[in-house]
N, C-alpha and C positions, 0 to 999 in steps of 0.2 A: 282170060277165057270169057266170054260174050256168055250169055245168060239162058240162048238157048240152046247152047253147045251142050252136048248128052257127054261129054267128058268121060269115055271108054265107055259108053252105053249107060250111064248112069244121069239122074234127073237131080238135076245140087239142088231143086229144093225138094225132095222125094228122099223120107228117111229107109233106111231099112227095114224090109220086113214091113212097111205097109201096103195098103190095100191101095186101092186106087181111088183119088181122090176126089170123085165128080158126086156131084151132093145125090143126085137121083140114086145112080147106084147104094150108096148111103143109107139114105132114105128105105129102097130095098130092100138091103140087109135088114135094119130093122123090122120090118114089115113082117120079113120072114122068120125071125125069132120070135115076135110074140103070136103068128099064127102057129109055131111047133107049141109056143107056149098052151096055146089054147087050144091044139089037137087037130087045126085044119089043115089041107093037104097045100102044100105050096105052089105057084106057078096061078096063072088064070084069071080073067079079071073078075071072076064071082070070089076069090081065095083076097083080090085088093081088097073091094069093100069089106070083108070079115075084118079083114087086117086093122082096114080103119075105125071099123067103130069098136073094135077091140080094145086102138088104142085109146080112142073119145074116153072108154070105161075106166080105163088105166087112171089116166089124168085126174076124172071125177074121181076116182076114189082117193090118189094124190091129192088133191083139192080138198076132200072132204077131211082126210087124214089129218090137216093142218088146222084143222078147230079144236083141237083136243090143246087144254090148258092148264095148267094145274096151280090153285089155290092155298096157299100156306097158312098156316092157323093166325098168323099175324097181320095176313093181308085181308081185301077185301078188291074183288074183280069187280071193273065199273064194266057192262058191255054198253056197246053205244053202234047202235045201227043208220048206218048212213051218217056217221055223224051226232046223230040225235042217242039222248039215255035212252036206254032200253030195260035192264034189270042190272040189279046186284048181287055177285054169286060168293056163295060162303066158302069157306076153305075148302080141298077136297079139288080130283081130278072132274074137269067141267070142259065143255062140248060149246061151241056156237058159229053159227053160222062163218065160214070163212072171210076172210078178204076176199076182195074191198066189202061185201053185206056188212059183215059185221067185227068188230076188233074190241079189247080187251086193253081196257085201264089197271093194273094191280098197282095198290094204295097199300104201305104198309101200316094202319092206323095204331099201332102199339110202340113205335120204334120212336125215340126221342131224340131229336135232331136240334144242333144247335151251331149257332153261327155268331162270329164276333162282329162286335161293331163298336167302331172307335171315332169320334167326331170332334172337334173344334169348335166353341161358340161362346157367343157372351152371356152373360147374367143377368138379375135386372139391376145390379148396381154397375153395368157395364167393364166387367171386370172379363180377361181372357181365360177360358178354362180350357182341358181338354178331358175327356171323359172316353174312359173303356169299358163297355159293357159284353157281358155274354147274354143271349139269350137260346133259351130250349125251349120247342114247344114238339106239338105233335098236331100231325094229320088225321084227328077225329072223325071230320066227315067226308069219306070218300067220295060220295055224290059232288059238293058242295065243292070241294079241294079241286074237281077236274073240269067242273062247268062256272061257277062265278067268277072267277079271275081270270086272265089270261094266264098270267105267270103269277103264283102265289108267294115265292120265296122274297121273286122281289118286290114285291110289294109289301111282304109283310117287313123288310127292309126300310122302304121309305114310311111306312107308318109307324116303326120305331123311331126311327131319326125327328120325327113329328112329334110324338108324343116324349121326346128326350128335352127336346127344346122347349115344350111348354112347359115342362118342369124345371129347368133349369133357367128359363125366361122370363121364370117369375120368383125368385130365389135369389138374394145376396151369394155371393161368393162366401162369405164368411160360414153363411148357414149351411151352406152345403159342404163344406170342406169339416165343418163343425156338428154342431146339432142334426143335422138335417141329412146326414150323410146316408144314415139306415134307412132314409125314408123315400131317399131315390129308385132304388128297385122299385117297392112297394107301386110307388106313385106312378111311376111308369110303365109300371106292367097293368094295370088299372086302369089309364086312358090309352095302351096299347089296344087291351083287349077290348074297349066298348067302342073304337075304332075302326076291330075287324068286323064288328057284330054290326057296322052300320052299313057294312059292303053289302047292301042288298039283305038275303037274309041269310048272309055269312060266310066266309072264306072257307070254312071246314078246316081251321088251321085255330088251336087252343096252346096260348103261351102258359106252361108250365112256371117258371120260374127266369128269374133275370140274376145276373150275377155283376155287382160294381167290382172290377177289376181296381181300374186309376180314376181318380178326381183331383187334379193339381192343374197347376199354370204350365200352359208347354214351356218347351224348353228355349224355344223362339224367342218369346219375351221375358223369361226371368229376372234378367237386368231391370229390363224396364219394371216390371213389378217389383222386383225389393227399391227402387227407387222410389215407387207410390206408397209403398209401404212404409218407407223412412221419411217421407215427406206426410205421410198420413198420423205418424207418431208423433213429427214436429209439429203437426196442426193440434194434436190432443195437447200436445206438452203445453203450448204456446196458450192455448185456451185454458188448461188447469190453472198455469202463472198467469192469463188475464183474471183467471176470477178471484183468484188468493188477494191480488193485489186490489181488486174490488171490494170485495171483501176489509181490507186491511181498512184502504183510505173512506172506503164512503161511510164505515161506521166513526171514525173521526173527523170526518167534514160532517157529517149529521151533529156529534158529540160540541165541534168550537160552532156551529150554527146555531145551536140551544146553548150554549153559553153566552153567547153572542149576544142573544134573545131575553135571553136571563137577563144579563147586563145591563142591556137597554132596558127593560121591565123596571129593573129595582132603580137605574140613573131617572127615568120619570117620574117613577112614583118619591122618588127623594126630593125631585125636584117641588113635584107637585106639593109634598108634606113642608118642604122648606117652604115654598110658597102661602102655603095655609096658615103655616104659623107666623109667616112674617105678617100676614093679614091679619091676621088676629093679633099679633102684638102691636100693629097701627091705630087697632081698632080701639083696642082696649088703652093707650098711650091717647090717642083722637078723644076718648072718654076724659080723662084723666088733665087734658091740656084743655077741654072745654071747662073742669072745674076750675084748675087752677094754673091759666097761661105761664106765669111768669117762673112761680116753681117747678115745673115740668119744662120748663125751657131750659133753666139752669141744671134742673140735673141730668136732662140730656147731652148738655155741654161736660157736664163734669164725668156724666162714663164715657163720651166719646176720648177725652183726654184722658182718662185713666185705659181706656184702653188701648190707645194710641202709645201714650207714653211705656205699659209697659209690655210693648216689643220691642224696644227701641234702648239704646244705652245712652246713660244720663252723664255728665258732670257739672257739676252742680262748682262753681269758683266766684268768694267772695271779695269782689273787685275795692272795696273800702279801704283796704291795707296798702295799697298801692297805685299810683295812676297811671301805671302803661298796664295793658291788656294785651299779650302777643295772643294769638293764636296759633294754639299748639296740639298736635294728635293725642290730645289725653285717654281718648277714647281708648285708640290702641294701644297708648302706653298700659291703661286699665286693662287692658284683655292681657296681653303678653305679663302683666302681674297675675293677672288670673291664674293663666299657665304656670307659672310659676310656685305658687302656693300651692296646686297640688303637688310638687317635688319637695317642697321646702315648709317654712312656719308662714303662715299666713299675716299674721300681724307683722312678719318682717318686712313682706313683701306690700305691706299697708304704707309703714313708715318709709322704706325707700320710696315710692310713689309718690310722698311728703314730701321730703326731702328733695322729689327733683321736679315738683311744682315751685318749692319755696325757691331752687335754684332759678328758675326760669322767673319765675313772675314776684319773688320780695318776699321776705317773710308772711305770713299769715297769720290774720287774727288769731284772738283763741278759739273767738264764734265757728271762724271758715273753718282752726282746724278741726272742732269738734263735730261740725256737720261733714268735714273731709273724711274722720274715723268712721264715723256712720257710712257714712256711703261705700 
């Protein structure tokens, strides 16, 4: 069926039961209601203009009717005319000029609003952390909250994330995971706040409190930190067993160096005192050979010979009893009798000695053997 086929007298797009749809007539009808409204006679073009500024009055009052606002004991209404602050209205049912003149900011400055914030970053011993904080603050100054910032929340966002890092940027990982753990809120809610109070002359935005949730190493890296960890334990360890062993050997190489020293010390001055006295015993012998050359010649001769001879082992054989002289180890025949005599009698181990001298070289006088008993 074509579109403007009246399909048994009816309009397909013409619902039941409506009026007819041309906007004038429309219009009209309206016209004609609020002039019954307002008591004037219908029809005529003196009855349009009523019509119209009747409805002018309608709208303005419509119009006016949307300034009415209402103030709750916890807020605070910014009005701002044209844009620009205008006043600040206290709680309570409040009036202002309508849109577009004038509009209405409500601040609730008692309500404590908070928001997480979780970040990644290094140390200053460049160690990986990851840190979760809460923070709550509130919306103190309603002026201040609607005109110095554009957007206050985020901003007060990145000037946490600001003052998280200058605290943790200048902080070992150790200290903060440790010692220093309680002092992160603190610290950071501290140059949080004198931050916002540098925006001009303020955000109208006061942090209440911070709350440290997490301060560990992500989960990212773990591996690789307990590897820095276990290589950081093998550097103490290694360094403790450097110093033990320092410890051990340098106070014994100090210990044989003044021994050492010593040594040398007392071999000099040994030497030096042998020295002195040998001088002094030339000196005094030089005395003694100027009085008398030839006695002090002799008996220099007779101690060097007496001291010569006695380190030295003697056999003393008197060759008159006989005229062959072999040459025989008497010496160590003597010593191995030596030995001997401490197991056995001494005078026995005399006369076998005798006895195998007289074998080897003839009987012996009585002289030889008497100086041979001796000896």
């Amino acid at each position: 069926m074509a579109n403007n086929d009246s399909g048994n007298g009816h309009d397909p797009w013409k619902r039941d039961g409506d009026g007819p749809n041309d906007l004038d007539q429309i219009v009209q009808e309206w016209q004609k209601r609020f002039s019954r409204i307002l008591g004037g006679a219908g029809g005529g073009g003196g009855s349009g203009a009523g019509s119209g500024f009747a409805l002018v009055v309608m709208l303005l009052i419509a119009w006016g009717l949307t300034g009415f606002y209402r103030v709750e004991e916890a807020e605070r209404g910014v009005v701002q005319r044209f844009g620009a602050y205008s006043i600040t209205s206290d709680p309570g049912l409040r009036w202002h000029l309508p849109f577009p003149i004038e509009t209405v900011d409500l601040v609730n400055i008692q309500e404590v609003n908070d928001y997480n914030f979780s970040t990644e970053m290094l140390t200053a011993d460049e160690q990986y952390v990851f840190i979760d904080i809460v923070v709550q603050y509130r919306r103190t100054d309603p002026v201040l909250y609607s005109f110095e910032v554009a957007d206050p929340e985020i901003t007060l966002q990145d000037v946490t994330e600001s003052a998280l890092r200058g605290v943790v940027g200048t902080s070992t990982l150790e200290l903060l995971i440790g010692e220093r753990r309680e002092q992160i809120p603190a610290r950071t809610m501290s140059e949080l706040q004198d931050t916002l109070q540098n925006y001009g002359s303020g955000t109208g935005i006061t942090v209440t409190s911070i709350n440290l949730n997490v301060v560990d190493y992500p989960k990212s890296v773990q591996e690789a930190v307990d590897d820095t960890q276990k290589a950081r334990n093998d550097k103490e360890r290694y360094e403790l067993e450097a110093r033990t062993y320092a410890n051990d050997i340098i106070p014994r190489a100090r210990g044989s160096a003044q021994r050492v020293l010593q040594d040398a010390e007392a071999y000099r001055d040994r030497l030096i005192a042998d020295a002195q006295g040998e001088a002094a015993r030339f000196e005094s012998l030089l005395v003694e050979y100027q009085k008398a050359p030839r006695v002090t010649r002799d008996r220099l001769y007779i101690d060097a010979i007496q001291d010569v001879y006695s380190r030295t082992n003697k056999v003393l054989i008197d060759s008159e009893g006989s005229g062959n002289l072999l040459y025989l180890p008497i010496d160590q025949m003597m010593r191995q009798s030596g030995t001997s005599s401490m197991n056995g009698n001494s005078s026995r181990s005399g006369e076998i000695s005798l006895q195998s001298a007289e074998a080897v070289s003839g009987p012996l006088s009585e002289d030889a053997r008497r100086r041979r008993t001796r000896e």
